[in-house]
Kinemage of the C-alpha trace (Angstrom):
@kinemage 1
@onewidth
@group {chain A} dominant
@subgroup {mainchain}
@vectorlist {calphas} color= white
{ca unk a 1} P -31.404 -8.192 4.947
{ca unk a 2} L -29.981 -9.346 2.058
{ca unk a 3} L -27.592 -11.985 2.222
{ca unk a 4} L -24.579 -10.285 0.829
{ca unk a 5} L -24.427 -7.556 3.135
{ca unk a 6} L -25.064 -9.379 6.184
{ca unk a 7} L -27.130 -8.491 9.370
{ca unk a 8} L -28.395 -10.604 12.604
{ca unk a 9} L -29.316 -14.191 13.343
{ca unk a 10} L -31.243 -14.780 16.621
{ca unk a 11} L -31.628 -18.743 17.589
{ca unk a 12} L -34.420 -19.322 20.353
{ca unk a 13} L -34.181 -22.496 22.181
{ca unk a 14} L -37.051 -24.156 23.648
{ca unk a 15} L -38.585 -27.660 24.393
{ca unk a 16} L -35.023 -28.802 25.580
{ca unk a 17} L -34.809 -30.580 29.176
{ca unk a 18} L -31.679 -31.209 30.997
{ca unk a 19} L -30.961 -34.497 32.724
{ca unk a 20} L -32.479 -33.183 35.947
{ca unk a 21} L -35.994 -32.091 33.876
{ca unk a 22} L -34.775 -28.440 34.336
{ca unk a 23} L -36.440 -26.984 31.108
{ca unk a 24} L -33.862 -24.895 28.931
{ca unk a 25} L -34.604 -21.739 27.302
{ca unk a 26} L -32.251 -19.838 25.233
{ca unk a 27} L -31.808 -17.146 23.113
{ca unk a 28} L -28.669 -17.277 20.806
{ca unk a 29} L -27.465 -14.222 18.377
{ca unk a 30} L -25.368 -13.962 15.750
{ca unk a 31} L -23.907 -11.042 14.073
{ca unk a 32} L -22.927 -12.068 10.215
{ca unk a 33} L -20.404 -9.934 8.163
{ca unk a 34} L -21.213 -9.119 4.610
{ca unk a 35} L -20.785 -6.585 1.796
{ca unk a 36} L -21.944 -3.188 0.932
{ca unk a 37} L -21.057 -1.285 -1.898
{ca unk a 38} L -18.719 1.750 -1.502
{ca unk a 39} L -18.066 4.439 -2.875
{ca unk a 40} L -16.833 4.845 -6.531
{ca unk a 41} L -13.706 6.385 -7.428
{ca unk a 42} L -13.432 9.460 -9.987
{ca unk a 43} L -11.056 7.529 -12.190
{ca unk a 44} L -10.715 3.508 -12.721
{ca unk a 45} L -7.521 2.341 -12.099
{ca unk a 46} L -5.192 -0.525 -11.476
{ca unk a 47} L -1.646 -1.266 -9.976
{ca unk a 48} L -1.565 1.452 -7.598
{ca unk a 49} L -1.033 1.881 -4.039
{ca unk a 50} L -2.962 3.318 -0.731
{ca unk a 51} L -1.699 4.590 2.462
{ca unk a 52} L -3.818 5.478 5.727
{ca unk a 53} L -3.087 8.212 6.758
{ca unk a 54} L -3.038 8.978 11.202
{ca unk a 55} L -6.565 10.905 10.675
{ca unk a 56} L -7.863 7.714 9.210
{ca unk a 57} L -8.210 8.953 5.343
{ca unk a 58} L -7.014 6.910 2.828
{ca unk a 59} L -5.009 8.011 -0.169
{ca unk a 60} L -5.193 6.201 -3.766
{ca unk a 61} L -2.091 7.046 -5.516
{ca unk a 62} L -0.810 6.816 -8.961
{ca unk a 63} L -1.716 3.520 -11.084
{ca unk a 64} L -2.829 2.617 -14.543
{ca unk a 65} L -5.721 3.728 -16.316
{ca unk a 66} L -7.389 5.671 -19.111
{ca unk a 67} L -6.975 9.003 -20.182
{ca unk a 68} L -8.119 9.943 -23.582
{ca unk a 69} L -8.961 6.289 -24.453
{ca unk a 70} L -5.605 5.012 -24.257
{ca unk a 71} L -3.867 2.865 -21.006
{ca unk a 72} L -1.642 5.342 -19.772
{ca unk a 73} L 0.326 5.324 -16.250
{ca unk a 74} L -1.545 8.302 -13.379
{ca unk a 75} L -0.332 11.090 -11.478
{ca unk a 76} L -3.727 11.096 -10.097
{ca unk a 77} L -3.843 10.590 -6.226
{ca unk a 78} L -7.478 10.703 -4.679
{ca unk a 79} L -8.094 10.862 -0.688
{ca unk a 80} L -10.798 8.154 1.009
{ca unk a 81} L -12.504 11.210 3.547
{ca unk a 82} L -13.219 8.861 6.069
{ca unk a 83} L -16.353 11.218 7.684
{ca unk a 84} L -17.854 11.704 4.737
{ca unk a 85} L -16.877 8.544 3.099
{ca unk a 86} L -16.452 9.733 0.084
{ca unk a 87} L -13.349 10.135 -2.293
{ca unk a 88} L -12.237 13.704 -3.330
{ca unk a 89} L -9.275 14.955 -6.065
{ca unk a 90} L -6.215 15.012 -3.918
{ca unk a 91} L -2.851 16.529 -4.483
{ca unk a 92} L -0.834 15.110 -7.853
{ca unk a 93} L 2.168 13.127 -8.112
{ca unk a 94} L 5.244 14.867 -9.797
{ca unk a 95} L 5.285 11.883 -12.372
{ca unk a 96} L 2.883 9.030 -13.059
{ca unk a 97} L 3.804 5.964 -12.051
{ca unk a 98} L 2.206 2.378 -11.430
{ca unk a 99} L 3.583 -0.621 -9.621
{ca unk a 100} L 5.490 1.792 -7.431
{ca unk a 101} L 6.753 0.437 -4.287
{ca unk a 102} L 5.342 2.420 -0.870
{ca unk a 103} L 6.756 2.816 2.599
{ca unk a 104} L 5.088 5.174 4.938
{ca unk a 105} L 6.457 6.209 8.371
{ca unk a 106} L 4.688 6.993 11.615
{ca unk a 107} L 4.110 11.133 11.352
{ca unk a 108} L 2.359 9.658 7.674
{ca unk a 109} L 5.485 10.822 5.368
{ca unk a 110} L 5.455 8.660 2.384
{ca unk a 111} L 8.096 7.616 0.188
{ca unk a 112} L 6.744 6.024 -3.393
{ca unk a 113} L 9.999 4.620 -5.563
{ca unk a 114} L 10.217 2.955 -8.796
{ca unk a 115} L 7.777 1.494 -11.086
{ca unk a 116} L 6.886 2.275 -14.127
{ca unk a 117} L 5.947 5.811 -15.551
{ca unk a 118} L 4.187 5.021 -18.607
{ca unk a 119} L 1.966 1.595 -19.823
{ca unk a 120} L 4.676 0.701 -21.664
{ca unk a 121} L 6.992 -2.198 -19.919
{ca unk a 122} L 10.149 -0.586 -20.775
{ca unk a 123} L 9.607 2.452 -19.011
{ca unk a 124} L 10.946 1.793 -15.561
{ca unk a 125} L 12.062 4.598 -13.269
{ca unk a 126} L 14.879 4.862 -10.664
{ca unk a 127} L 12.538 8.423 -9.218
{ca unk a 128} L 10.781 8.617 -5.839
{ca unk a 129} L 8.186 10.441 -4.669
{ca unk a 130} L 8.172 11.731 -0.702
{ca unk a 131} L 4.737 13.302 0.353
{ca unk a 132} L 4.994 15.628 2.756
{ca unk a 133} L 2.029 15.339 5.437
{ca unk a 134} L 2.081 19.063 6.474
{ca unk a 135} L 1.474 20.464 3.009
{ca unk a 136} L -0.128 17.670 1.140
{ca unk a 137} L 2.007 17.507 -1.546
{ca unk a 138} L 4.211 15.190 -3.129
{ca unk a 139} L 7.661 16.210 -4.046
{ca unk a 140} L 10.324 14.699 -5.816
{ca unk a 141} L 13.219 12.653 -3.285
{ca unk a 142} L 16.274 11.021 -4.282
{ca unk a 143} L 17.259 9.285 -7.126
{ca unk a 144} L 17.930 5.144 -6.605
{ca unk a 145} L 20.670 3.625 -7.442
{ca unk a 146} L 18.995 1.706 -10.410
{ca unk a 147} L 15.767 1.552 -11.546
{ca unk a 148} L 13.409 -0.915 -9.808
{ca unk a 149} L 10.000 -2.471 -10.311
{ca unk a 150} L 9.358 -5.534 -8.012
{ca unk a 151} L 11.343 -4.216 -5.072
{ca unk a 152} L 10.602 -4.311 -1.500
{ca unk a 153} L 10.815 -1.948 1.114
{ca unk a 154} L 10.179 -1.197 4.663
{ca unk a 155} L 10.392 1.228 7.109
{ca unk a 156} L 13.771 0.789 9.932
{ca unk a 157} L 14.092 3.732 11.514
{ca unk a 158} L 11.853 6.810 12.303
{ca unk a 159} L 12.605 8.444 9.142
{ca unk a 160} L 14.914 5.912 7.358
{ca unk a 161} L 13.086 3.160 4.496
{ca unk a 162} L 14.986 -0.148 3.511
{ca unk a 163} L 14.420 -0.585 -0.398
{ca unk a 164} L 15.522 -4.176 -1.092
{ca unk a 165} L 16.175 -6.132 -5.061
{ca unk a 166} L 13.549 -5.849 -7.397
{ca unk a 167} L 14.281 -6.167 -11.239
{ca unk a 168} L 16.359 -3.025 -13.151
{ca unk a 169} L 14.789 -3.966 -16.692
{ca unk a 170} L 10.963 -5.616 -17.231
{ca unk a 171} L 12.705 -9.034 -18.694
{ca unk a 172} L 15.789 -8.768 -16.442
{ca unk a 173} L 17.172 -11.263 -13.644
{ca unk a 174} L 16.171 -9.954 -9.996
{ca unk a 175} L 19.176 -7.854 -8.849
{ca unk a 176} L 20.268 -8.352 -4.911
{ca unk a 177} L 21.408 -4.551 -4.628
{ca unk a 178} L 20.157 -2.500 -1.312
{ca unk a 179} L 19.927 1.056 -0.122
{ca unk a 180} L 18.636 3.241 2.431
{ca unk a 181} L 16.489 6.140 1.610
{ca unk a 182} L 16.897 8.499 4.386
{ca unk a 183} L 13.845 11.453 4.423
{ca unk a 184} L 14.551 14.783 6.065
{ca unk a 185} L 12.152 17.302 7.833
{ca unk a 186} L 11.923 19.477 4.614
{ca unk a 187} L 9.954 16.912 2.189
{ca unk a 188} L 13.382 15.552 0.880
{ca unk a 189} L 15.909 12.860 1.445
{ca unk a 190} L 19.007 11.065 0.353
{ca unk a 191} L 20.196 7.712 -0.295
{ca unk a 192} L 22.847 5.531 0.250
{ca unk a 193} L 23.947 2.234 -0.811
{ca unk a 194} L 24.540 -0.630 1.544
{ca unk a 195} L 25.640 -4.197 1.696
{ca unk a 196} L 23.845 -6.314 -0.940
{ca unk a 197} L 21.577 -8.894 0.189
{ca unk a 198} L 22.874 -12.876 -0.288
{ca unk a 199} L 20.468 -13.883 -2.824
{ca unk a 200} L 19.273 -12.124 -5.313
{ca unk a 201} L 15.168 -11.377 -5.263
{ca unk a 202} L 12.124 -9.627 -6.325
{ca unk a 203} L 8.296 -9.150 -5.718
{ca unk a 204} L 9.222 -10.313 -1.833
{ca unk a 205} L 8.502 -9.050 1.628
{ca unk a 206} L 10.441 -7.197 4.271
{ca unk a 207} L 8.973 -8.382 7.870
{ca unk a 208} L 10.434 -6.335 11.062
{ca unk a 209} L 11.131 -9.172 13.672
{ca unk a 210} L 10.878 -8.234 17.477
{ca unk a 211} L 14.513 -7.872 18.017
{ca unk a 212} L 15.052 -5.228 15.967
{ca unk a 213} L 16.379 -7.158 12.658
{ca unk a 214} L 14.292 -7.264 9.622
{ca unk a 215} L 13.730 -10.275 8.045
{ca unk a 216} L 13.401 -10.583 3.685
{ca unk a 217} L 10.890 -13.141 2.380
{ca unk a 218} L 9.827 -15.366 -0.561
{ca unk a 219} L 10.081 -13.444 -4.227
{ca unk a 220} L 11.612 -14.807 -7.052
């Protein structure tokens, strides 16, 4: 097979004695990994985000990318069918966005906050998205605090998202302001405000250590 995508290696041994004269015959095989091409998506894109989804599709959502020539920001969302392995049109976002931040929970409810709605860095949004697993659809959840691009976030409770710092402007200072986005059974939510974190951060990490505390890392 071609080297790039990989395939089998078998290694026979033979003409080998041990110390004892024992001859030793051998057959060794290898898998090796590679490449294939996959499928193409409907619509280039950049800066967007995925979530997999419990049934194993994957989502593409939102981004950057052309429509009518020019760089503009998508609503687009297309769905990875992971039995026919091909991508289909999926339900739209209510606003285009790219460089969103994501947070999914475990029954596949997603919450998409922030970014930026147009290609244009001054257009940052304090909006969020909640998809709603039953219908398919995205609707639109609570309002932040502040507009963010750069923030992190990460899930803490069944149904409740951390959203950490991030940046309010494009050529601002990162901001240490937090707030918990709280999603309901309906396809909404609300938010609330919390303690701020001790330094102030953005484009970092929210890790969930063993004992039930969640730990912020790196950024700027």
């Amino acid at each position: 097979t071609h080297p790039r995508q990989g395939g089998s290696l078998s290694l026979k041994i033979s003409g080998i004695k041990d110390l004892a004269g024992n001859p030793l015959e051998n057959t060794l095989s290898y898998r090796i990994l590679g490449w294939t091409d996959g499928p193409s998506l409907s619509r280039g894109r950049r800066d967007f985000q995925i979530a997999t989804l419990q049934n194993g599709d994957t989502l593409v959502i939102g981004g950057l990318g052309v429509i009518s020539g020019s760089a503009a920001a998508l609503l687009f969302v297309e769905r990875w069918n992971h039995v026919t392995g091909s991508f289909q049109a999926d339900n739209n976002l209510t606003i285009a966005r790219r460089f969103a931040n994501l947070s999914k929970t475990t029954d596949d409810r997603i919450l998409l906050s922030g970014g930026f709605t147009t290609n244009l860095t001054g257009s940052i949004t304090n909006s969020t998205n909640i998809y709603n697993p039953t219908t398919g659809t995205w609707g639109n959840g609570p309002t932040l605090s502040s507009a963010r691009i750069g923030h992190g976030s990460c899930l803490i409770a069944t149904n409740r998202i951390l959203i950490t710092g991030g940046r309010t402007t494009n050529t601002g200072s990162a901001v240490a302001t937090s707030e918990i986005v709280t999603l309901n059974g309906s396809g909404g939510g609300t938010i609330q405000s919390i303690t701020s974190m001790s330094t102030s951060r953005m484009n970092h990490q929210c890790l969930a250590l063993p004992d039930g505390r969640f730990w912020i890392v790196g950024g700027s």
